[in-house]
N, C-alpha and C positions, 0 to 999 in steps of 0.2 A: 864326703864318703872317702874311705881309703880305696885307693884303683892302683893293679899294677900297669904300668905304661911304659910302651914302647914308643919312642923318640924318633926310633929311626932302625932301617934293616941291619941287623947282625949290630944290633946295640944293648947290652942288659937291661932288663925291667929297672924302673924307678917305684919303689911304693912312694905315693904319693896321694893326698889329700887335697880333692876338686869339688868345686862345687855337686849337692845331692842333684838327680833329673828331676824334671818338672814333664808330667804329662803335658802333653799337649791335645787337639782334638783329634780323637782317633786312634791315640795313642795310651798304652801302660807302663805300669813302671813295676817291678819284681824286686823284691829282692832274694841276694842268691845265696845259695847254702854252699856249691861247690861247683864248678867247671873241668869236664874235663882237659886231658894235655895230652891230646893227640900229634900225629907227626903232621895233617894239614896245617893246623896252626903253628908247628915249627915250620914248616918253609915259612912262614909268612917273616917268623920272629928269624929266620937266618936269612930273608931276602930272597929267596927260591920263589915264591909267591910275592905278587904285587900287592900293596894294603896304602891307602890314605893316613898318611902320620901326622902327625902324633898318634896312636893307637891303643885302646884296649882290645886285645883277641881274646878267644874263646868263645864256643858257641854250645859248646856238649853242656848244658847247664842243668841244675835241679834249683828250682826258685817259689816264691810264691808272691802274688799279687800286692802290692800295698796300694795302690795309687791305679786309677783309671778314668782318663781325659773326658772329653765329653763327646758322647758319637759312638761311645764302646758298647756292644751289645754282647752278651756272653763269655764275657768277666766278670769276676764279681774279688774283692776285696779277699784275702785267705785263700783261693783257690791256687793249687800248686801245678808248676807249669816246667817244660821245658822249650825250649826253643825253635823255629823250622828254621835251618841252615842258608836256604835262599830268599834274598829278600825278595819276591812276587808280589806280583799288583793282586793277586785274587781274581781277579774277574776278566782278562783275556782270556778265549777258546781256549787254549793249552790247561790254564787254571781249572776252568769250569769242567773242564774234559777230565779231569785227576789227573792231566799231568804236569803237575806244579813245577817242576823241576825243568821243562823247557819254557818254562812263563817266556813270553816271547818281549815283556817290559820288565825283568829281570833287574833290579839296581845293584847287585853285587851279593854279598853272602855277611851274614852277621860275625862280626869280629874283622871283617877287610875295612868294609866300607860303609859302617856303622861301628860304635864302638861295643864290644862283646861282652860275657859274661866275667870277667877278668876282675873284678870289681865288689864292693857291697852293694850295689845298685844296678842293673838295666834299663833301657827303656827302648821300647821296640814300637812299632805299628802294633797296633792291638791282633792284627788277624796273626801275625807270624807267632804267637804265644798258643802252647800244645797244652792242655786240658790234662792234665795226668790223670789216669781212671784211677776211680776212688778207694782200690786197695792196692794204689802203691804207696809203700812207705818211704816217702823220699824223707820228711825230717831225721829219722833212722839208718838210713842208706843214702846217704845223699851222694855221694860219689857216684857209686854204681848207678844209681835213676838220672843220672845225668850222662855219665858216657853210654849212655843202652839207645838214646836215641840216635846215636851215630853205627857204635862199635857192634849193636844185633839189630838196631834196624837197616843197616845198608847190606848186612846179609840176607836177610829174611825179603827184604827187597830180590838180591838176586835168584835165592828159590825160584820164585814167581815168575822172574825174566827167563830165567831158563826150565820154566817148565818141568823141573826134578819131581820125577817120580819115585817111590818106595820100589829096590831092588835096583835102582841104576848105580851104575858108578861115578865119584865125582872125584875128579880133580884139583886139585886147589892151589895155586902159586905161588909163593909169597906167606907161604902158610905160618907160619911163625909172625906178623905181624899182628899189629893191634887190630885190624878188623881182620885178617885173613885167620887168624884163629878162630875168631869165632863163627867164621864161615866153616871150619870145621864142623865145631857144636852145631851148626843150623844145619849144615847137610844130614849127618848125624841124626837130630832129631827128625829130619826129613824119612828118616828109614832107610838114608841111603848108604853104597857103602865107599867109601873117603878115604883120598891118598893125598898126604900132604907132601907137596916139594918147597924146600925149602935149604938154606946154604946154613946157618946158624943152628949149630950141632949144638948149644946151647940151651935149643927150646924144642930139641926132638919126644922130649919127654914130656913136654904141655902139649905139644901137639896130637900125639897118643891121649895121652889127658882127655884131649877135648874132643877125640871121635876116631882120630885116623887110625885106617887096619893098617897101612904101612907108610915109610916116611921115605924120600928120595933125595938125595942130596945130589944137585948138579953137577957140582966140581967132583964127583967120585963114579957117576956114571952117565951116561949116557940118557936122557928122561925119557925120550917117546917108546925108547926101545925096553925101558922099564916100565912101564905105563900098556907097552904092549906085552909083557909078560906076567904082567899081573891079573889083564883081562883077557888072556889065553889070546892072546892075537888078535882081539876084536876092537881094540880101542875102546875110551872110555864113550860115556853117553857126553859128562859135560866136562869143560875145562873152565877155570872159573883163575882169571889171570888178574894178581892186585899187583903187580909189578910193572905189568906191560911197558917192559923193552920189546926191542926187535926180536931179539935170544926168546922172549918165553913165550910172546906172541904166536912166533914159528912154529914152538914148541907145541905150543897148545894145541894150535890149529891142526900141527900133525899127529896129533896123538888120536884124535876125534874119531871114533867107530861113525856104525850109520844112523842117522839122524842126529847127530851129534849137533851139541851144542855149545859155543866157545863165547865167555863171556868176560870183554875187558872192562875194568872200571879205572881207568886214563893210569895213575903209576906213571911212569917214566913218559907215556902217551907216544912212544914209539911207533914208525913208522914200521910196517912188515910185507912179506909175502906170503900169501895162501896158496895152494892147485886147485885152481878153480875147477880142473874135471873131479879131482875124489869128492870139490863141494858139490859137484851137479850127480854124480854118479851115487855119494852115498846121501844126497839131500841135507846136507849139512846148512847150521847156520851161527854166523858170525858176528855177535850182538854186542853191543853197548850197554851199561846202568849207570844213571845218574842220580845216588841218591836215593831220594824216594818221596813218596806223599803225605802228605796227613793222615790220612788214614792205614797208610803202612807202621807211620808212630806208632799209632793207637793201639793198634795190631800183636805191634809185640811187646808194647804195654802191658796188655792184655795178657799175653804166654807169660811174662814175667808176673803179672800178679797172682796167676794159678796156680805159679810153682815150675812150669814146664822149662823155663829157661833162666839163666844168671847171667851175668856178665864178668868179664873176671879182670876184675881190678886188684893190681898187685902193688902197687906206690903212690901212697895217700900223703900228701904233705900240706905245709902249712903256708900261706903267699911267701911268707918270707925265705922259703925253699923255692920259690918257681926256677930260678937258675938253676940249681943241681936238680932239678926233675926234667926239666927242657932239656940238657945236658944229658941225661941216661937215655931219654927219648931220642935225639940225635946221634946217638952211639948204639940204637938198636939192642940196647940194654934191659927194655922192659918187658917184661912178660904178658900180654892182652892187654892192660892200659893204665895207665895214671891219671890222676887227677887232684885239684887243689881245690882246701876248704878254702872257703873266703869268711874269713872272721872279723 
């Protein structure tokens, strides 16, 4: 099968020609229509992220079944799939509990430490392969049904983590990126009403696009004090931080009204400081999301089959473009996401 590989950190892809997978027990084999080319998988390919090399990355995939080992139960040959990001044993309490994503025997994340959807071929543990509900068009859409299981379902995840109700206000960090935009569109469709901050005057216009009443640019004003002007001095309900440095952490945390809720999903994974009296005084809380679960997939599978939701994939190329699309992605160049056909 043709696979592009990486050799080693901050090294160019090689298309290159390796042997096809062979199921093993337990195990499936997809083939893929298209992967997306998100920024986690650029750290991986600039060495910012750790990965086992020689490497195929990619995990944002739209694929479908050819092959399934012995021991697979609920696969079937033609059934179209995309990927869960962590590898999990399934059946530790964390697993069983729905929360897959602290699997506590964890063996790293598909495309680090297995090789990804980068390829004409996969082959995964059978349980980490996602069911696509039966009215998504992915042979049609194969780009976009493949980055939705990152790019709206790690939004649509954070809804949930932060509890956004219809008429709150949401905040968003980093809004201009490939999943922080479309945390726009999910707040948004959430009913609620969305300020994006963000530094890249560039995508002030996609980010209106995609929900926000208003856009804030750091370097030109002051955030919390904009953020409290916006919500007449009461601070927002939620802060929802894809950046998280010290700077937007701070930020966040100070902007937060009562009951407020400030939610980081790692970014820079910056260390900060909160006051802990306005968190005791206005009952504030300070959360994490990792991710999400299967059933979160499915979830927004689902919104996207009924029409409710899109994903907004703006740079569609061909393997033999993965450099100049890696490239625009590392230069903060693309608009909601990219991703490559594998042909």
């Amino acid at each position: 099968m043709k696979a592009l590989v990486l050799n080693g950190p901050d090294q160019p892809f090689e298309i290159t020609e390796i042997p096809d997978p062979i199921a093993g027990p337990g195990e499936a084999i997809a083939k893929v229509f298209a992967c997306g080319s998100g920024l986690t998988i650029q750290h991986v390919k600039a060495g910012r992220m750790s990965a086992d090399f020689p490497r195929i990355i990619g995990h944002e995939i739209s694929a479908e079944i050819v092959e399934v080992g012995s021991g697979v139960s609920g696969l079937e040959i033609g059934d179209g799939v995309t990927s869960y990001y962590y590898i999990n044993c399934g059946h530790c309490r964390w697993c069983l509990s729905g929360f897959e994503p602290l699997c506590e025997n964890c063996l790293g994340n598909v495309g680090r430490e297995c090789d990804g959807g980068y390829a004409e071929y996969i082959k995964l543990p059978a349980h980490l392969f996602v069911k696509f509900p039966d009215a998504i068009d992915y042979r049609n859409h194969p780009a976009e049904m493949g980055v939705t299981m990152d790019a709206l379902t790690t939004p649509y995840k954070v809804l949930k983590r932060a509890r956004v109700r219809p008429g709150e206000t949401v905040a968003v960090f980093g809004a201009g990126g490939g999943v922080g935009i479309h945390q726009l569109m999910l707040a948004k469709w959430a009913n609620a009403r969305v300020i994006a901050v963000d530094i890249a005057k560039s995508k002030f216009q996609a980010c209106r696009d995609a929900g926000a009443e208003e856009v804030i640019n750091p370097q030109e004003s002051d955030v919390v004090e904009a953020l409290m002007d916006f919500t007449n001095g009461k601070g927002v309900d939620v802060a929802i931080d894809y950046v998280s440095s010290s700077t937007t952490l701070e930020a966040a945390a100070a902007s937060l009204g009562r009951h407020g809720r400030m939610v980081t999903l790692g970014g820079a994974g910056g260390t900060f400081q909160a006051n802990a009296l306005e968190m005791l005084l206005k009952e504030q809380d300070l959360l994490g999301s990792r991710y999400a679960t299967r059933i979160e997939i499915l979830e927004t599978y689902d919104l996207v089959a009924r029409g409710e939701l899109w994903p907004i994939v703006t740079d569609i190329r061909p393997m033999e473009e993965a450099e100049a699309i890696h490239e625009r992605v590392e230069n903060g160049e693309v608009t909601g996401r990219a991703a490559i056909l594998i042909q």
